[in-house]
N, C-alpha and C positions, 0 to 999 in steps of 0.2 A: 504494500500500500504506500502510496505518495500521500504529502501533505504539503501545500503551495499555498499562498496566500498574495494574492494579486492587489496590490496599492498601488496608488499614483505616483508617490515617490518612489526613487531608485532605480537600481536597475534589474531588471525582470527575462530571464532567457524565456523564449516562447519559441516554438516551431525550429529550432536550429537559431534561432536570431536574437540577438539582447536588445532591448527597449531599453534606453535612458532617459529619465523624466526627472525634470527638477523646478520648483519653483523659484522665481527671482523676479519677483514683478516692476522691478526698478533700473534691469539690466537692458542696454540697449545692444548689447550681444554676450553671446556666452559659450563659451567655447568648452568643448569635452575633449581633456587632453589624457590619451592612452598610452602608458607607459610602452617604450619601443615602436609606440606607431607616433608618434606625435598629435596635435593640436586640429580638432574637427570641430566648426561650425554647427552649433545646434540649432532648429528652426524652432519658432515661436510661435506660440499658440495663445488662442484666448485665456484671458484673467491671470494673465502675466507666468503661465507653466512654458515651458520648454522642454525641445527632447530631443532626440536622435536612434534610430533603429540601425542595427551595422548585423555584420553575418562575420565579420572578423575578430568578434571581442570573445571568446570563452569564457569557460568557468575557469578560476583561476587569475584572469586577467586583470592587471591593477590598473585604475585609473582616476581621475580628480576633474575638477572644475572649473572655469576661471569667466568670471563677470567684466566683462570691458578690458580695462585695463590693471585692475586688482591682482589680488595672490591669487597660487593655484591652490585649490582644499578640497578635501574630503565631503564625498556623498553623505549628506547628512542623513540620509536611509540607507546609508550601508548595512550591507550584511553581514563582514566582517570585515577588521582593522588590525591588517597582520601585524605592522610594525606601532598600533597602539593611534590614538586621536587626533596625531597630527601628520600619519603620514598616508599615502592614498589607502584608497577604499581595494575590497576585491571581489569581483564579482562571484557570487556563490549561486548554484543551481540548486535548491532544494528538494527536487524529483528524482535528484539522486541518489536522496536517504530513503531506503528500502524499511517502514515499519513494522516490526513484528510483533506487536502488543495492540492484535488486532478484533481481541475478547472485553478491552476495556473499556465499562462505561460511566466508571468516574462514581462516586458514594456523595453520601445523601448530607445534608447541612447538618443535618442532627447529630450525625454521628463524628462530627469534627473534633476529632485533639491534635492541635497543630505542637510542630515540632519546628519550631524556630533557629537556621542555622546561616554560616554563613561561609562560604565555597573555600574563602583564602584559608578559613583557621580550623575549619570541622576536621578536616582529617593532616597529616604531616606533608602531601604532597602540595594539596592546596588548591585541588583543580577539582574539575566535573567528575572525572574518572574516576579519583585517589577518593571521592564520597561516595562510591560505589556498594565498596565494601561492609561500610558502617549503617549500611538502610536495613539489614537483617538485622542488628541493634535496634534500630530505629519503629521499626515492624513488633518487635518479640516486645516492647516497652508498651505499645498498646495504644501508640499512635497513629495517626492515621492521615494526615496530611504535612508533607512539608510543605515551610513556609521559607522562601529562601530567598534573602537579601541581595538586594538589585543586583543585578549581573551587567548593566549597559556598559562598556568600554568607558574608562575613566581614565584619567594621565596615569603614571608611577605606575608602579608593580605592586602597591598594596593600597587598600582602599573600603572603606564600608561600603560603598557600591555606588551612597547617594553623591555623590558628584560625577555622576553622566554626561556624559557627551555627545555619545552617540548609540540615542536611546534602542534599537537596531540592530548594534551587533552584541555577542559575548564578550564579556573581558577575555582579552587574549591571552591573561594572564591564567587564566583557569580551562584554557582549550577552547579547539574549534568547534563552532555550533553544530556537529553530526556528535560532539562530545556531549556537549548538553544536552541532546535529542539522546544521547545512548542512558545519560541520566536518568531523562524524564524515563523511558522505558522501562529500565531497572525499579525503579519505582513504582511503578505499573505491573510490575509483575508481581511487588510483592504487599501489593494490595493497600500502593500507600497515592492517595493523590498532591497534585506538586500545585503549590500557591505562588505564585513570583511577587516581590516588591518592586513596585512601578511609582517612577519618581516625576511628576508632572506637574510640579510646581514651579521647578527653576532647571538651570542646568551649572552642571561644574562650574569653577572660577577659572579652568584652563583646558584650552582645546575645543570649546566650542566655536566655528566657524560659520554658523549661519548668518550673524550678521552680515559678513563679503559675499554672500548670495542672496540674502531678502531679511535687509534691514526691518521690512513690514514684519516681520514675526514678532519683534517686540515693540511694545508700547510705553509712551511714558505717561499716558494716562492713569497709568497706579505708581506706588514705588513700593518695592518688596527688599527683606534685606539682604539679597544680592542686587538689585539695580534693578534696572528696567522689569517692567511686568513681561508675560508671556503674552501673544495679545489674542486671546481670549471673545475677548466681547465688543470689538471696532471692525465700522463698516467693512473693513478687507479681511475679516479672523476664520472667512471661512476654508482655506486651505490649511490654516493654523488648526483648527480643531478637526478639520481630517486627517491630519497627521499624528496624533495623538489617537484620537478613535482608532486609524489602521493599527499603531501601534499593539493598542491592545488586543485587537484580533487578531495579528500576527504572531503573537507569542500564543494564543490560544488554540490558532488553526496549524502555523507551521512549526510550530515546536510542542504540539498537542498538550500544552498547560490545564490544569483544571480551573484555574482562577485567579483574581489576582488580588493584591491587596494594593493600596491607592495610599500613597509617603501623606501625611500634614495636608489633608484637604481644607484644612484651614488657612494654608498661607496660598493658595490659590487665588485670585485676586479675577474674579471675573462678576462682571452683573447683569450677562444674559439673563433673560429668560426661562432661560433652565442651565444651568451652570453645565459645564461642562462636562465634573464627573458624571452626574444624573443621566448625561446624552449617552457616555460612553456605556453604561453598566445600560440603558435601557437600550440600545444598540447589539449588546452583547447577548442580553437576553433574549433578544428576537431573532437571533445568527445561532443560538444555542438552545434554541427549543425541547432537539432530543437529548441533552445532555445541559440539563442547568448545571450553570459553573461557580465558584466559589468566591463570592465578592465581596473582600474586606474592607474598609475606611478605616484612617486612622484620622479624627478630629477632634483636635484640642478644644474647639468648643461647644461640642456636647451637641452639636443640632439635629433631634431627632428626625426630621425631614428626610433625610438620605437613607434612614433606616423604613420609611414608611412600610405596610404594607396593605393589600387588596383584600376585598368583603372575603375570599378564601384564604387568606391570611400567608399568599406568595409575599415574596418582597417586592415592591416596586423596583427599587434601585441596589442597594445593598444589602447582602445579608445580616451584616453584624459591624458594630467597630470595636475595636481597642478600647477596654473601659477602663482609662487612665484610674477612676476614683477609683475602683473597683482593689488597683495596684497599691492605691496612697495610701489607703484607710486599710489594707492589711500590710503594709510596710510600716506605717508607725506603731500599730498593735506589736509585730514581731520584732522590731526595734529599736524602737523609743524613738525613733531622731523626729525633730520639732523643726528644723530649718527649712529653708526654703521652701518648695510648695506644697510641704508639708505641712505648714504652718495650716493650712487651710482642712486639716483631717485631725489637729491633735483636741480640740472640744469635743463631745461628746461624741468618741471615735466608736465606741460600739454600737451606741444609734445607726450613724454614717455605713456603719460596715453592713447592717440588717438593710438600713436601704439599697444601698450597694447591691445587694444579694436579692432582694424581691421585685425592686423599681428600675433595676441598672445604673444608672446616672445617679449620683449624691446630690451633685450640683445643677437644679433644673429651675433655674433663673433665679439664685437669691445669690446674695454680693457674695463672691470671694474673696475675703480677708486681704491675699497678699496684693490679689489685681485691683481691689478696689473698685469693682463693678461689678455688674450680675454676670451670671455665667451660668451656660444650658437652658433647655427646654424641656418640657416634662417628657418623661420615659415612661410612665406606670404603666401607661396602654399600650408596651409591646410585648413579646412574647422575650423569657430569660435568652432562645437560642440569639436574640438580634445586637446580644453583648458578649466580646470575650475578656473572660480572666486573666488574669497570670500574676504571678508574685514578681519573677523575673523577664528582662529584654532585651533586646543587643543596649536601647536608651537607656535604660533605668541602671543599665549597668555599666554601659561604656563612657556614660556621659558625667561618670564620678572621675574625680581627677586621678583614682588608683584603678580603673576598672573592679570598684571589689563587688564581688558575689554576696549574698546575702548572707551564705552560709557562715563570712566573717564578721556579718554585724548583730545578727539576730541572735534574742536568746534560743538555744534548740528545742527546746516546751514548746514554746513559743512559735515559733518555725512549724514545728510537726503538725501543730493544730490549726495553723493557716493553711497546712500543703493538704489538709484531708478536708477542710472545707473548699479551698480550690477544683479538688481533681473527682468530688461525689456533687459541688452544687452543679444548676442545668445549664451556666452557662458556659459554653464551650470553653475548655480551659487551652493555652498557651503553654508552653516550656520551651525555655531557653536553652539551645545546643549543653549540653554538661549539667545542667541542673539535673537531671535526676540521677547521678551520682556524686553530687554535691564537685561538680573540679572544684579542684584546688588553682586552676590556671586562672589569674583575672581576666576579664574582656575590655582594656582601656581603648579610648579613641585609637585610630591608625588613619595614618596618611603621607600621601608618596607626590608631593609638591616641588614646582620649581623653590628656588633657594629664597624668592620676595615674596612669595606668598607661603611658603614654611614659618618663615620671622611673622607674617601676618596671622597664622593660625596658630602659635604659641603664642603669641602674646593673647589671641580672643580666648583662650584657651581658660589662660589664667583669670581674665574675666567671667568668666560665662559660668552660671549655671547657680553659684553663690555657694559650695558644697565646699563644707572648712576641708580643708589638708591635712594639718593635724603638724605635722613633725618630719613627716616621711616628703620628700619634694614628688611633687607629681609626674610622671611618666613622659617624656619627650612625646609628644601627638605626630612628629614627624621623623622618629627616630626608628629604623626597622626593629629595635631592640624591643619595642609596645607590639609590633605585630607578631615577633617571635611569642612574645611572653602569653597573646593570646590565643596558639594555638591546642589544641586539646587534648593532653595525652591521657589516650586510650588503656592505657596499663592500669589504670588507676581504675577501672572499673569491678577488676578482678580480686581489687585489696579490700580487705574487712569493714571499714568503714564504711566503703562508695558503695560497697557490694550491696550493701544492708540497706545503705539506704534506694539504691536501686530496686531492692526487692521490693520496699516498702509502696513506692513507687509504680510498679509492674501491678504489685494487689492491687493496689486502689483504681489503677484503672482497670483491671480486668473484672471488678465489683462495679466501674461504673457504666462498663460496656456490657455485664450481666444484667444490672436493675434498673439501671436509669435510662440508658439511649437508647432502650427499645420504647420507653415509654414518652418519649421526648416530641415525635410527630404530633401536631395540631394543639399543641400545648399554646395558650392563647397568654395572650395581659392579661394583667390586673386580676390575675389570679392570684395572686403573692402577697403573705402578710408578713411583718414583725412586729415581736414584740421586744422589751428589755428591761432590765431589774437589775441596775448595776450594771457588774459584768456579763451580764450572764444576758446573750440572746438565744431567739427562739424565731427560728422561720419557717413558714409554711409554705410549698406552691400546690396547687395544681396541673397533675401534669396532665398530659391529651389522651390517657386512657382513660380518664377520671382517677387512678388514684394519686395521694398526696403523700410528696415527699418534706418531709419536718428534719429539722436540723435543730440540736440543742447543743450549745456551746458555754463554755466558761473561760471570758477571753480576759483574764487575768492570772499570777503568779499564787494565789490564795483559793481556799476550797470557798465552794458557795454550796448556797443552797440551792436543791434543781428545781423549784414550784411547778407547776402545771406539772404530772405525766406527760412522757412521749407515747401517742398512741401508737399502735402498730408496730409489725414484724421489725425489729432490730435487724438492721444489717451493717454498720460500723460503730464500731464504742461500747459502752456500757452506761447505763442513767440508773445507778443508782437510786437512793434519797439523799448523798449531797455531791454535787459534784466535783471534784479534783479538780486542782490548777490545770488549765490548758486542756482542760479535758474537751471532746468533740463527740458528739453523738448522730447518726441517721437513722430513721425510719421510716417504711413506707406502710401507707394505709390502703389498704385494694379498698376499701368502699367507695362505690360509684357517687359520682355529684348526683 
């Protein structure tokens, strides 16, 4: 089986013949210059595209750009960038990767535990390949989708993914895209679906060339903090927002992705009518009928709107987002720390936690403390599946000045009883590559910059983020010694400590992929109560078989008392008549609503 995906950008083999298309609506000529062939005239077409068909160019073939009198650059729908962002493009045939995972059609939103990694550090080699290995780990732990940080061609050799440039091809640093297509497959086989992080807000600080071909793509009608907006929502945005929409159908039809997840839909800066993400996920939805795909947001500010969904309770746009509070309010439970926008979860944090867990959102328009204005819109009336958990993230972790893991700040009571209401409540839970054998390896920022914007991202470094240092200096952000230091060794899974708590791990999901995700389809809003008495919460939902799952916790270092009964079948913990420090309880009720 072939997988091909036909856009207006780039260049396209068809029939024996490569089509070259590019937009530059400012150019008054433009020339397509092929490495050993030299420099060819391309002709012009309406609403400022251009292009050129040849029977000379193959697969393999390098070649570049050039508008008027300007540099020569990179297809910015390249397929692949052998020698990296700034040097030509090369044309790739993708009807010449032969699919053999031709049984797979992709699992159900319910059943979502995503497994959070990232290509440079997951395994020692650092590429598509060398993560091969480690998805039989990946699979026997009980998860069931990766979720893998942006992969677009970035400058340097090391990189968290989000500064792209050329959102199109594979980092060339992690192999050629038949590598990344042999990934998704291997994953496919072992019954794990693949999520990609898609960065559409901005592009890198270095190597983007679209300006010397159509300055029209950005606009200064917003200002974001990289500079110029993307341009979105001005009278010429419509080549702009088809470039992005292919985008995401290209990674879902030609590299057979199941979904994708969408960087900070919040610093998007667009005032269409229907904003953009909304176009691309309702686009996607109508090109993936037979196989709905898996569609994450990550927005910091809470707008239930992207999450809507219809009188039979599909999603209109996205399945779920990122429930930052969800994160805060059992990170300060588990670790005391009160700084920065944590400050905003340490008041009445096991209230915050019970809403967290039955409403999604904490914050659904009342001021937040550190910002100083309202923040979010009400959640109560979705369903738990249209929020994900997680304790840990590449953010929450990398974005400390030591990369530290939790496992070094939290108390371990404390910890234990967050990670079993994490991985038993309904809403899909998240795990970060090594959490669930606690690494010992931190995850600090990484980054592979020319030398004036290295000096520019340590200095923002030590600005950013407001997270004391303590004593220990913070990790060079552009030193390869941060990327070495985050990659994962695997040995450590086998020693007593990881081991254990891997097991620990492995149950809890195989108890929640026994009790709960089968019960998880047509589970509605505002089925969800809490209560609280101190430390001590008590959540109820309803799930979409009619029966209810109750959670009793005691989220302090002291015994309490457990008031109400938990009704029904026990299936994690024990609920005594008082309950123990950190103690966690589940039970489900089969009586019908």
């Amino acid at each position: 089986m072939q997988r091909f995906h036909d856009m207006p950008w780039g260049a396209s083999i068809q029939d024996g013949r490569t089509r070259f298309r590019v937009w530059a609506p400012r150019a008054r000529t433009l020339d397509l210059v092929i490495e050993g062939a030299g420099a060819h005239a391309m002709q012009p077409e309406q609403g400022g595209w251009w292009s050129s068909t040849r029977d000379d160019a193959p697969a393999g073939t390098r070649y570049r750009y050039r508008a008027d009198d300007g540099p020569v650059v990179p297809d910015p729908a390249s397929r692949r960038q052998p020698d990296g962002p700034h040097g030509p493009s090369e044309i790739v045939d993708p009807r010449a990767y032969v699919w053999r995972d031709l049984g797979w059609r992709g699992r159900r939103w319910e059943e979502t535990v995503l497994y959070e990694l990232h290509i440079g550090t997951f395994s020692g080699e650092g590429t598509f390949l060398g993560a091969i290995p480690h998805l039989d780990h990946v699979r026997d732990l009980g998860a069931t989708a990766l979720e893998i940080l942006p992969v677009a061609e970035s400058p340097g050799k090391r990189n968290w993914g989000y500064d792209g440039v050329q959102l199109f091809a594979p980092e060339e640093a992690y192999g050629t895209p038949d590598d990344f297509k042999k990934l998704v497959e291997a994953a496919h086989e072992r019954g794990l679906s693949v999520v990609l992080d898609v960065v559409y807000n901005h592009f890198g600080p270095e190597g983007n060339y679209l300006h010397a071909l159509a300055p029209d793509f950005f606009t200064k009608a917003h200002e974001t903090p990289w500079g110029e907006a993307i341009s979105f929502d001005q009278p010429n945005s419509r080549p702009v927002r088809d470039f992005y929409l292919h985008n995401a159908l290209y990674w879902l039809e030609e590299f057979d992705i199941d979904g994708l997840r969408f960087d900070a839909v919040h610093a998007i800066r667009d005032d269409s009518r229907e904003p953009i993400a909304c176009e691309i996920t309702r686009e996607i939805r109508a090109h993936r009928g037979d196989r709905p795909p898996l569609l994450v947001i990550e927005n910091e500010h809470n707008d239930a709107r992207y999450l809507e969904r219809d009188p039979r309770g599909r999603p209109l746009y996205f399945d779920a987002q990122w429930n930052d509070d969800m994160h805060h309010v059992m990170h300060v439970l588990a670790t005391g720390e009160r700084h920065s926008y944590y400050r905003d979860y340490t008041d009445d944090t096991v209230a915050k936690l019970g809403r967290a867990l039955a409403e999604g959102f904490v914050y659904q328009g009342e001021i937040s403390p550190m910002r100083g204005s309202a923040r979010g819109t009400r959640s109560a009336h979705l369903p738990p599946t249209a929020f994900i958990a997680f304790l840990q993230n590449h953010d929450q972790i990398g974005n400390r000045p030591h990369g530290d893991r939790i496992d070094t700040l939290a108390d371990p009571a404390a910890l234990d009883a967050m990670t079993r209401i994490l991985l038993l409540q309904p809403q899909p839970p998240l795990l970060f590559m090594g959490e669930e054998w606690a690494a010992s390896t931190p995850w600090p920022y990484f980054a592979h910059m020319n030398d004036e914007l290295a000096a520019l991202i340590r200095e923002a470094r030590k600005r950013e983020h407001g997270f004391r240092q303590g004593d220990q200096p913070a990790l060079d952000p552009c030193g390869e010694e941060s990327f070495l230091a985050a990659k994962l060794d695997w040995d450590e899974v086998r020693q007593d400590a990881h081991a254990a708590r891997f097991a620990l791990y492995r149950r809890l999901l195989a108890l929640r992929a026994k009790e709960i995700t089968p019960r998880l389809p047509g589970t509605q809003g505002g089925a969800a109560a809490y209560q609280f008495d101190g430390p001590v919460l008590r959540v109820e939902w309803r799930l979409g078989d009619g029966s209810t799952l109750l959670l009793l916790a005691n989220c302090s270092n002291r015994q309490a008392p457990r008031g109400a009964p938990l009704e029904g079948r026990l299936i994690e913990g024990e609920a005594g008549d008082a309950l123990g420090p950190w103690s966690v309880a589940f039970a489900l009720n089969r009586r019908s609503a």
